[in-house]
C-alpha positions as CSV (number, residue, x, y, z in Angstrom):
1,X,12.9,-13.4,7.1
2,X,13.2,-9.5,7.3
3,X,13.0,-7.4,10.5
4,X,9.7,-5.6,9.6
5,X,10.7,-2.8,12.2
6,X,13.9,-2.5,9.7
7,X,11.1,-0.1,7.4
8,X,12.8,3.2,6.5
9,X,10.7,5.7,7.1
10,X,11.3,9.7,7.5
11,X,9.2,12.6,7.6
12,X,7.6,13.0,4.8
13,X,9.4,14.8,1.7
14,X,7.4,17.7,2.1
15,X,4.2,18.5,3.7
16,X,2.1,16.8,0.7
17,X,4.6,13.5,0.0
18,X,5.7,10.5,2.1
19,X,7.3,8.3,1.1
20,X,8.2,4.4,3.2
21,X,10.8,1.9,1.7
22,X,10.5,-1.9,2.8
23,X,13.2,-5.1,1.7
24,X,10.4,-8.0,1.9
25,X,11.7,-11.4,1.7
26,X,9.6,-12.3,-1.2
27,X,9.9,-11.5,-5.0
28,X,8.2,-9.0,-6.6
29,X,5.8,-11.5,-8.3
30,X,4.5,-12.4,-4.4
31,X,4.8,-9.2,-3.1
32,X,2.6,-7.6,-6.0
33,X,-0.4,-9.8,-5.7
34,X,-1.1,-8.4,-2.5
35,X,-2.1,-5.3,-4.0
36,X,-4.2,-6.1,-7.0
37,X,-5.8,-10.1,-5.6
38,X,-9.0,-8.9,-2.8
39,X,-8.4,-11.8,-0.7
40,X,-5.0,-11.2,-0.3
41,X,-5.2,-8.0,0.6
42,X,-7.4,-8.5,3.2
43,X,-4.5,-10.5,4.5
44,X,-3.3,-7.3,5.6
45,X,-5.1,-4.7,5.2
46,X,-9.2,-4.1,5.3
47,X,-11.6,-5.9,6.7
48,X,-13.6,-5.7,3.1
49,X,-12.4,-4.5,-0.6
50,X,-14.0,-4.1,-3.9
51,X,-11.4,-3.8,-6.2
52,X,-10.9,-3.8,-10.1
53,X,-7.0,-3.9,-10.8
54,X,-6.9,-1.9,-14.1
55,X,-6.6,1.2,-15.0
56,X,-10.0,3.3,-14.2
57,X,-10.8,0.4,-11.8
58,X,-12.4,0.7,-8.6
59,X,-10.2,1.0,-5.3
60,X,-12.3,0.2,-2.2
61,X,-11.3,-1.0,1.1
62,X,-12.6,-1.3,4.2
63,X,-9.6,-0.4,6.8
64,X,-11.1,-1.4,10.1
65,X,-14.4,-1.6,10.3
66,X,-15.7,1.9,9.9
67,X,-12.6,4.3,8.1
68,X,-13.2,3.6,4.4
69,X,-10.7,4.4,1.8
70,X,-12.1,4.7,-2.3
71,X,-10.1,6.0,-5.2
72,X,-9.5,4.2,-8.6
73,X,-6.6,1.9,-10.1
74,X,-4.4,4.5,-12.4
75,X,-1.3,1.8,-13.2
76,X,-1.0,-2.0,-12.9
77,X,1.9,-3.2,-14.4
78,X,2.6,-6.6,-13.2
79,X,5.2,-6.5,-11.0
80,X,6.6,-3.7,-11.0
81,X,4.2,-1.4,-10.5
82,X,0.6,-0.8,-9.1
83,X,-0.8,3.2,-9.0
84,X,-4.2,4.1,-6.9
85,X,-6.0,7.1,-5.9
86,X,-7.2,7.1,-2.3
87,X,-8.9,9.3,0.2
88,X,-11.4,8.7,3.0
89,X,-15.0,8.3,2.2
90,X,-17.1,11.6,4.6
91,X,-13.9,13.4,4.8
92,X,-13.4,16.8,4.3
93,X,-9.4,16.7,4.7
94,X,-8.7,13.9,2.2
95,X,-11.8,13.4,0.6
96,X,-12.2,9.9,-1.8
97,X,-9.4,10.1,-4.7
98,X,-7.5,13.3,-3.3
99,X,-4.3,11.7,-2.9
100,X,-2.4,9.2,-4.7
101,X,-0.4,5.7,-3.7
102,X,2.5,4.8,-6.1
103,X,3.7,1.4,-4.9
104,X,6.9,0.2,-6.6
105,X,8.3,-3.2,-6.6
106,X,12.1,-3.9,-7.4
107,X,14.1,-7.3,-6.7
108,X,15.1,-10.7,-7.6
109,X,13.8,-14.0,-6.5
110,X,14.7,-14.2,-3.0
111,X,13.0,-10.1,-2.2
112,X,11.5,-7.4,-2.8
113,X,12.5,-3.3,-2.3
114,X,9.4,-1.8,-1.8
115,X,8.8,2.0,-2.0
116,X,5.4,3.1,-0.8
117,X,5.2,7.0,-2.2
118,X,2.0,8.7,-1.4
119,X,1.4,12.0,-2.8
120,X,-1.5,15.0,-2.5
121,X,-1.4,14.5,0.9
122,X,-3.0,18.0,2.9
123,X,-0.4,19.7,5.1
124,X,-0.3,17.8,8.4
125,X,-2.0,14.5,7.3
126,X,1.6,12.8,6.5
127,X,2.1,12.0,10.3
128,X,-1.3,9.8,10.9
129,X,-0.9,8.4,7.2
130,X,3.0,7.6,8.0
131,X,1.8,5.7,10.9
132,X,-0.8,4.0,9.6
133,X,1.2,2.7,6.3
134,X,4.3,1.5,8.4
135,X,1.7,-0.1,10.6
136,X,0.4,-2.2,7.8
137,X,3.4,-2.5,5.6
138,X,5.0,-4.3,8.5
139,X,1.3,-7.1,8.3
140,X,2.6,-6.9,4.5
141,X,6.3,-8.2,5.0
142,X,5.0,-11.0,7.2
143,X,1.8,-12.4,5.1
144,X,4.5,-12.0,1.7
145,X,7.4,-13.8,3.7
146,X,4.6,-16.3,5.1
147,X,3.0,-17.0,1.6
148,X,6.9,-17.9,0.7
149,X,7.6,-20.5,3.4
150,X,3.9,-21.9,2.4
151,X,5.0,-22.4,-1.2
């Protein structure tokens, strides 16, 4: 099992970029259906989500109840790689599609490197959206590891 407080996260690389790196122990095959399968990302993250995993396909989550993110799929290469726009549906700062989530998957059998990059982030967003990723990253590491140990 990994230490999910063992994330590595800094400020972000500038005032518009963050980027989080996670070692999940789970292999990119596992770690990647979280992103693209609706039930499974509900595991942890959203209490709802409409999503289409392809390119021009809908992105829509449900965070927690009442702070909705939209954008559209961009990349899924399977699994390697998934791509999404995202922004907050009734915001002004990061409005729906705004920004974008570049989630890259590299590892073996036994786990995953994960680098969460998000990018087109307004100046002085990075710190709530830092917090908020590493918040549900760390859900991520446990429901991958879990869904391991289940198998």
């Amino acid at each position: 099992m990994t230490d999910a407080s063992s994330a590595t996260t800094g400020d972000p690389i500038d005032e518009t970029t963050l980027v989080l790196t996670q070692e999940i122990g789970a292999p990119p095959e596992v770690v990647f259906d979280f992103f693209v399968d609706p039930e499974k990302m509900l595991r942890w993250m959203g209490t709802e989500a409409d999503i289409e995993p392809r390119p021009g396909g809908v992105f829509w989550l449900n965070v927690n109840g009442s702070d909705k993110a939209s954008g559209s799929y961009l990349e899924v290469d399977r699994p390697h790689r998934v791509v999404f726009t995202w922004g907050w549906e009734e915001s002004e700062h990061v409005p729906p599609g705004s920004s974008t989530v570049t989630i890259t998957l590299t590892g073996d059998r036994d786990s995953t490197m994960l680098e969460l990059r998000h990018d087109g982030l307004p100046g002085g967003s990075g710190d709530e959206h830092r917090d908020g990723w590493t918040h549900f990253v760390a859900i991520l590491v446990s429901e991958a590891e879990m869904a391991v140990a289940g198998d």
